[in-house]
C-alpha positions as CSV (number, residue, x, y, z in Angstrom):
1,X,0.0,0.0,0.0
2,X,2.1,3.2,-1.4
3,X,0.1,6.7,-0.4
4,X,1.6,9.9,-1.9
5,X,-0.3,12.8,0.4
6,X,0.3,16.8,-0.5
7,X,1.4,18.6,1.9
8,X,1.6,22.6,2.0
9,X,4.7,24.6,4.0
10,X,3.4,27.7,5.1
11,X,4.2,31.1,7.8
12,X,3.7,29.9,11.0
13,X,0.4,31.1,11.9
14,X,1.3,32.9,15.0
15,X,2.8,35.5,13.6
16,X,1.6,38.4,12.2
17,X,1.5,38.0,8.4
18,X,3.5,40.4,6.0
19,X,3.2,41.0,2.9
20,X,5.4,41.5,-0.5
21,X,5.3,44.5,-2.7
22,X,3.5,42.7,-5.1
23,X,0.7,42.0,-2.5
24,X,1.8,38.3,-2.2
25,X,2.3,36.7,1.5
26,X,6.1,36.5,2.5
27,X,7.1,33.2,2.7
28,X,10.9,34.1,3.1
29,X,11.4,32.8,6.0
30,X,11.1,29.3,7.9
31,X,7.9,27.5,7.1
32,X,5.6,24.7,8.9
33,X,3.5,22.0,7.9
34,X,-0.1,23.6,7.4
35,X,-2.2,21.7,10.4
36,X,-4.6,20.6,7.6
37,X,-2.7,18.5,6.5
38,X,-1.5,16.8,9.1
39,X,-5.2,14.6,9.5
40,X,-3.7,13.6,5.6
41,X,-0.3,12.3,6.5
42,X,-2.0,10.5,10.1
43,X,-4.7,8.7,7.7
44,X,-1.8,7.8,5.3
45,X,0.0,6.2,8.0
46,X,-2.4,4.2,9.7
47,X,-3.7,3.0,6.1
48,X,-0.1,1.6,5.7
49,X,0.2,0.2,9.1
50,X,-3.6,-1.6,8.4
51,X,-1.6,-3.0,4.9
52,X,0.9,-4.3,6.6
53,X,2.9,-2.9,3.6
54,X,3.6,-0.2,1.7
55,X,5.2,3.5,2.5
56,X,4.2,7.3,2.5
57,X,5.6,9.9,0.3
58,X,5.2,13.4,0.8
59,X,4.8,16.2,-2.7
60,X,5.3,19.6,-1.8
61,X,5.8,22.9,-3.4
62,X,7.8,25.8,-1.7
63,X,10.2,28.7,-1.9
64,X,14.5,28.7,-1.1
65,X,14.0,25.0,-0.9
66,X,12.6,25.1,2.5
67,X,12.0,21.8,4.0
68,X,11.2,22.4,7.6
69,X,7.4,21.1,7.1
70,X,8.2,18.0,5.3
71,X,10.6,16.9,8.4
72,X,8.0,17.3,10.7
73,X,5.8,15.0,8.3
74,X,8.9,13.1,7.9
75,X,9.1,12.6,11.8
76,X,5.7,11.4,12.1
77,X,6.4,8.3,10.0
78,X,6.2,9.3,6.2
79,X,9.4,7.1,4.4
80,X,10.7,10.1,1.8
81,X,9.1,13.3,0.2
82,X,9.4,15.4,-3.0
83,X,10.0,19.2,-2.8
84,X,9.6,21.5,-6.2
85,X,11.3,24.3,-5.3
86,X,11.6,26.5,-7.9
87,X,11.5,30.8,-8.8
88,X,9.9,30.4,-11.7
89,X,6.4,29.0,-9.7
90,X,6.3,32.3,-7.8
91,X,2.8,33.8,-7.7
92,X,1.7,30.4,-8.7
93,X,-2.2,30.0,-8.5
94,X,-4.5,27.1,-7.7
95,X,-4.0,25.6,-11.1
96,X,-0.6,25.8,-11.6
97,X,0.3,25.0,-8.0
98,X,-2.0,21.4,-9.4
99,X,-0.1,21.0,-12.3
100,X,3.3,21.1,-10.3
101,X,2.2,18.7,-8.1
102,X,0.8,16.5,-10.4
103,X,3.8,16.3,-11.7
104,X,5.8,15.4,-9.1
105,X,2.9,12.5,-8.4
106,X,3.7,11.5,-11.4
107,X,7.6,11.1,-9.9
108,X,6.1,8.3,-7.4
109,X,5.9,5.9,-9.3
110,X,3.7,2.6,-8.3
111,X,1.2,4.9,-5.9
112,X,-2.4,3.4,-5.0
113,X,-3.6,6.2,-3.0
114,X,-3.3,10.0,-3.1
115,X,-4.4,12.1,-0.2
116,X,-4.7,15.7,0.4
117,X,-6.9,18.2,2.5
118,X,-9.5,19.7,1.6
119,X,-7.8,23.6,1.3
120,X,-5.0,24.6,3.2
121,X,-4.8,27.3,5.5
122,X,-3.3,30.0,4.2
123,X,-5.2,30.1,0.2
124,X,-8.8,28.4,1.2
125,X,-9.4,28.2,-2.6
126,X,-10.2,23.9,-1.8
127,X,-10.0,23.4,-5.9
128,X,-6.6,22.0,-6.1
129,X,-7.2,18.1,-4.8
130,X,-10.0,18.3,-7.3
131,X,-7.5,19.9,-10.4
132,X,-4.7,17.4,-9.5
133,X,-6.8,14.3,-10.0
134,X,-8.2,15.8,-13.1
135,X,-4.6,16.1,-14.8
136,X,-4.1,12.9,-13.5
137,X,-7.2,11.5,-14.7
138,X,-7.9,9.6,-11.1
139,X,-11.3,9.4,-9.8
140,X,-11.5,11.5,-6.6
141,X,-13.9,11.8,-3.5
142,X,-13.6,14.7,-1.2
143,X,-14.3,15.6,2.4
144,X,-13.6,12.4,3.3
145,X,-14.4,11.8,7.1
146,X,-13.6,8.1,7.0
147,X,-11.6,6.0,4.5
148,X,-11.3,2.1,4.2
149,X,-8.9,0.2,1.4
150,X,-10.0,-3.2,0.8
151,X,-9.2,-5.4,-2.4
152,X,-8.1,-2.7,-4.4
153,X,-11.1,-0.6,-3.8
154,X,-11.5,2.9,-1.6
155,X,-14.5,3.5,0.3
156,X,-15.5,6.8,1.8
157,X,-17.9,8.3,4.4
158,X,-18.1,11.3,2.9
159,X,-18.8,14.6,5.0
160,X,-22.2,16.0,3.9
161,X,-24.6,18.8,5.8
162,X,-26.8,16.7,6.2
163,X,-24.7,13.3,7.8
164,X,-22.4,11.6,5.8
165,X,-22.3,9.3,1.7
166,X,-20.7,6.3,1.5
167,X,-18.9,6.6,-1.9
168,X,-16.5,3.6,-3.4
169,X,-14.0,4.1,-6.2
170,X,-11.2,1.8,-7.6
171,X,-7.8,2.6,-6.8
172,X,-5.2,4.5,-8.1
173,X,-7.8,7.2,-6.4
174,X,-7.3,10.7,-4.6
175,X,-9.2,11.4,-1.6
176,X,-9.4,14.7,0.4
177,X,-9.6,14.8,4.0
178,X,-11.4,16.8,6.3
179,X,-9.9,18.1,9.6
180,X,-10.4,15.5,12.7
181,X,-11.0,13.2,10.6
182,X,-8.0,11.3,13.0
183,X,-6.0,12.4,15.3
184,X,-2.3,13.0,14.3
185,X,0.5,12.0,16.1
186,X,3.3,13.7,17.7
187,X,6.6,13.3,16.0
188,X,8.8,11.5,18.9
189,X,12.5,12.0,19.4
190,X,13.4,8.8,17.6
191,X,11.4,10.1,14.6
192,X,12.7,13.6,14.9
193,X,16.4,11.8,14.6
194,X,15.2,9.5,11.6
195,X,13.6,12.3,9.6
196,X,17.1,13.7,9.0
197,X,18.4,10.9,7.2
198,X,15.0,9.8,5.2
199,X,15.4,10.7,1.5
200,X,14.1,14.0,0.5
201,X,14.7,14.9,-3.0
202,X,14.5,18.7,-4.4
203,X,13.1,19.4,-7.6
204,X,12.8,22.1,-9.9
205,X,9.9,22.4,-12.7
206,X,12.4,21.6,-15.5
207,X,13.1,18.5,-14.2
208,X,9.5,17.9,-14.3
209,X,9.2,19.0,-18.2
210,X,7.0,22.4,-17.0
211,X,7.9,25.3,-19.2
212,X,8.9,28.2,-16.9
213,X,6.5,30.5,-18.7
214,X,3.1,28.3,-18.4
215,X,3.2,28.5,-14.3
216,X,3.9,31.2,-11.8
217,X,3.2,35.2,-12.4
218,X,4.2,34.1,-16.1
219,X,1.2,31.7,-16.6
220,X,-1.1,32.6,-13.6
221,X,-3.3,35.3,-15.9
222,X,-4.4,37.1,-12.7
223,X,-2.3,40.4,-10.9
224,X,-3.5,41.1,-7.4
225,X,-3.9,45.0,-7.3
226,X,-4.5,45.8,-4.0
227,X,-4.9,45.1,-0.5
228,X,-7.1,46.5,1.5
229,X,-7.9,45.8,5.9
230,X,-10.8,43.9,6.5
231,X,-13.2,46.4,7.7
232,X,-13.7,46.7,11.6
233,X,-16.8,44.6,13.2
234,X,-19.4,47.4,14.2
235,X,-21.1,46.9,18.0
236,X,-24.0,45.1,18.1
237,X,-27.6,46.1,19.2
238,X,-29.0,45.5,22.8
239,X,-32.5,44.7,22.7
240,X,-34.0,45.1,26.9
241,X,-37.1,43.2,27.2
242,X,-39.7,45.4,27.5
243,X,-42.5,42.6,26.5
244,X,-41.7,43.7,23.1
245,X,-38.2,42.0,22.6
246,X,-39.8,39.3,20.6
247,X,-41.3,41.3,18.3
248,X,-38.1,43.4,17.7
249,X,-35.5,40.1,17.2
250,X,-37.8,39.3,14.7
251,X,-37.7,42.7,12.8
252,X,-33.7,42.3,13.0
253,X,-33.6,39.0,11.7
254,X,-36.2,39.9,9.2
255,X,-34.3,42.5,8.0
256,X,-31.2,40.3,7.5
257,X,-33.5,38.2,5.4
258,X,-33.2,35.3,7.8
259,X,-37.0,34.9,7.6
């Protein structure tokens, strides 16, 4: 059982975001595994573990061929990861970021599984599972809350407003995760140790065939403009009960068109 799961390095969370003169986020500087996708790399490794066979690669994109994220994945069990690391993929969109990692799927050879989650935490687009199975022509199921692998088959509770869908597809498959979906471990020291020495290879997008001008600011057909502060929350309304409150809760949620 071989699972490739995509993993995203972003700025730790914590601190406050900055931004490039172009308007795009900073991502200078050291970068973590995005908590999404941690529930993607767990599921991977206890689907291996149920095999009894069978190993986890990690894909990953990322500036100055940063790799602090993918040891942490590394140290949680994951046998060897890809990096693209490349200048010409800066300003990449949802798209292009798909067809990079596609590509480096593609450098994994013999996979049956590929996970990823839903959106990461820093973009929120949750397209590019979707665009990455298309371009590599695998069925897909998303917002997975459950996943099974039995005689060459995937089945699925799939997340839904309403409960859950059972959905089944054949394998080679990609499946996208929802958070909590399992509980990820804690890398230990021993793993910590080990992810040092596991095999991470760095590529760029020529040695994936991707021409430099079909990807990044070149390719991406979109310029952001501006940036602009989310607008401060206004204070709320305090309704006393004067026998009337009812009456007036309903106006205000009337008038939001909640009615």
């Amino acid at each position: 059982m071989n699972v490739v799961v995509c993993v995203k390095q972003i700025p730790d969370p914590a601190d406050p975001g900055a931004l490039n003169p172009d308007h795009t986020l900073k991502r200078d500087g050291k970068l973590i595994l995005d908590e999404s996708d941690t529930y993607g790399v767990e599921m991977a490794l206890q689907l291996v573990d149920k095999a009894g066979e069978g190993e986890v690669t990690l894909v990953s994109m990322a500036p100055n061929g940063e790799v602090s994220g993918l040891r942490q994945a590394l140290a949680m069990g994951a046998a060897k990861a890809i990096l693209v690391s490349d200048d010409a993929i800066a300003g990449a969109g949802a798209l292009d970021t798909a067809k990079v990692l596609a590509a480096a799927i593609g450098k994994a050879e013999g996979y049956d599984l590929v996970l990823a989650a839903t959106e990461s935490s820093d973009g929120y687009t949750g397209t590019v599972p979707e665009q990455v199975a298309a371009l590599l022509d695998l069925p897909s199921v998303t917002f997975a809350k459950e996943v099974d692998i039995a005689d060459g088959t995937v089945k699925v509770r799939r997340q839904t407003e309403e409960g859950y869908d059972v959905c089944e597809s054949p394998l080679p498959a990609l499946v996208s995760v929802t958070a909590g979906v399992v509980e990820p471990r804690y890398p230990s020291f021993k793993g910590i140790m080990a992810a040092k020495s596991k095999p991470l290879d760095t590529l760029t997008i020529s040695d994936l065939g991707i021409d430099g001008d079909a990807v990044g600011w070149s390719g991406a057909g979109q310029e952001i403009v501006d940036v602009s502060p989310a607008p401060e929350r206004e204070a709320g309304e305090v309704i006393e009960d004067d026998g009337e409150a009812h009456a007036k809760i309903v106006e205000f949620l009337d008038g939001l068109k909640v009615l």
